[in-house]
MARGUPA-711871 format. One record per residue (C-alpha): x, y, z. Coordinates in steps of 0.05 Angstrom, whole numbers, m for minus. Example, Ala and Ser with C-alpha at 12.3 -4.5 7.8 and 13.67 -1.06 7.14 Angstrom:
BEGIN
246 m90 156 $
273 m21 143 $
***
This chain:
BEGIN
220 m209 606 $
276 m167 596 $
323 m209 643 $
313 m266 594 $
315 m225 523 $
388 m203 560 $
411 m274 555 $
386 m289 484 $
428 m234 465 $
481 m243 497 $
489 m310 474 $
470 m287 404 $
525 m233 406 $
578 m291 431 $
557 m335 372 $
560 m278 322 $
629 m267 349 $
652 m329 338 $
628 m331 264 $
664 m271 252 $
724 m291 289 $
720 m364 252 $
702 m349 189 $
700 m268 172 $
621 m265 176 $
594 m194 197 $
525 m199 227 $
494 m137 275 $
442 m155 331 $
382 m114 349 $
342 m122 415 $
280 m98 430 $
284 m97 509 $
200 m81 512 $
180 m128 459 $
216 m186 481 $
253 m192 406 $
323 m213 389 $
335 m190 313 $
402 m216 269 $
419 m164 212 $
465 m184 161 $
527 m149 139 $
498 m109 74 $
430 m86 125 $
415 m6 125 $
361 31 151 $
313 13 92 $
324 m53 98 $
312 m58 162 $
253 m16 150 $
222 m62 99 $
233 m115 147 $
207 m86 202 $
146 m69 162 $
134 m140 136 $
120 m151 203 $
58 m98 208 $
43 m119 139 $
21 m192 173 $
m25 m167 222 $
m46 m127 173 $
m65 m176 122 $
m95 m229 180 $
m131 m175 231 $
m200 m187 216 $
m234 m129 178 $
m290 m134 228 $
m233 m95 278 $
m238 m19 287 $
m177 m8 275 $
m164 m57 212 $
m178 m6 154 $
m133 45 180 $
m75 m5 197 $
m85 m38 129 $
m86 19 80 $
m25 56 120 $
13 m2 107 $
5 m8 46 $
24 60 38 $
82 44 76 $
106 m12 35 $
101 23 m33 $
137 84 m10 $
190 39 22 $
187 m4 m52 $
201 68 m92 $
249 96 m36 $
305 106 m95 $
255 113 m155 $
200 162 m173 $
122 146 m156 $
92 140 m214 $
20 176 m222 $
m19 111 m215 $
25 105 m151 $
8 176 m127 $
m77 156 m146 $
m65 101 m101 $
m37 134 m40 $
m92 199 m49 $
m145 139 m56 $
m118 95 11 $
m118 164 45 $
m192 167 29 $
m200 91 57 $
m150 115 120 $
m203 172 135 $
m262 133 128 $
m238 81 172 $
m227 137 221 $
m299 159 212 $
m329 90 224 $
m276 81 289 $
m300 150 315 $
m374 132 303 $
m357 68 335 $
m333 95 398 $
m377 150 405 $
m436 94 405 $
m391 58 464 $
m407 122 509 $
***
């Protein structure tokens, strides 16, 4: 797979060239060799905003894994985490935020009670 993500970017890197060399457009490529992804950052991007993005991702399976999954409660509640912290990265939590996180901590440890009963059951 990696032999054909090469090429994407590669041809993604010569087009990005030729929009900056054409018409002063900045644009940074990421590649993700093991996952198979080709990723096109604009010129204003930075590590939280790549972040968030990167996160809306998680936030997807998140929302559409069915709760029915071992794993779902635990995914879902981090993420949510996640996404708050990354919505207040330059502002304060506020205590309701703070109640929040403590109470999807308690929702992130159950989950992590029911997987371990789950798989102890398997055995």
């Amino acid at each position: 797979m990696s032999e054909s993500v090469d090429r994407v970017a590669q041809a993604v890197r010569a087009a990005l060239d030729l929009l900056q060399e054409q018409e002063n457009i900045i644009a940074k490529i990421g590649v993700d060799r093991e996952a198979g992804i080709v990723k096109i950052y604009g010129e204003k991007s930075d590590a939280l905003k790549k972040a968030s993005s990167g996160l809306s991702d998680v936030l997807e399976l998140s929302y559409t894994t069915a709760e029915h999954h071992p794993y779902w409660g635990m995914l879902y509640h981090a993420t949510e985490i996640s996404k708050m912290l990354l919505e207040k990265w330059d502002s304060d939590l506020s205590k309701d935020n703070l109640s929040e996180i403590s109470w999807r901590c308690d929702e992130i440890r159950m989950a992590q009670e029911r997987a371990g009963d789950a798989h102890r059951h398997e055995g």
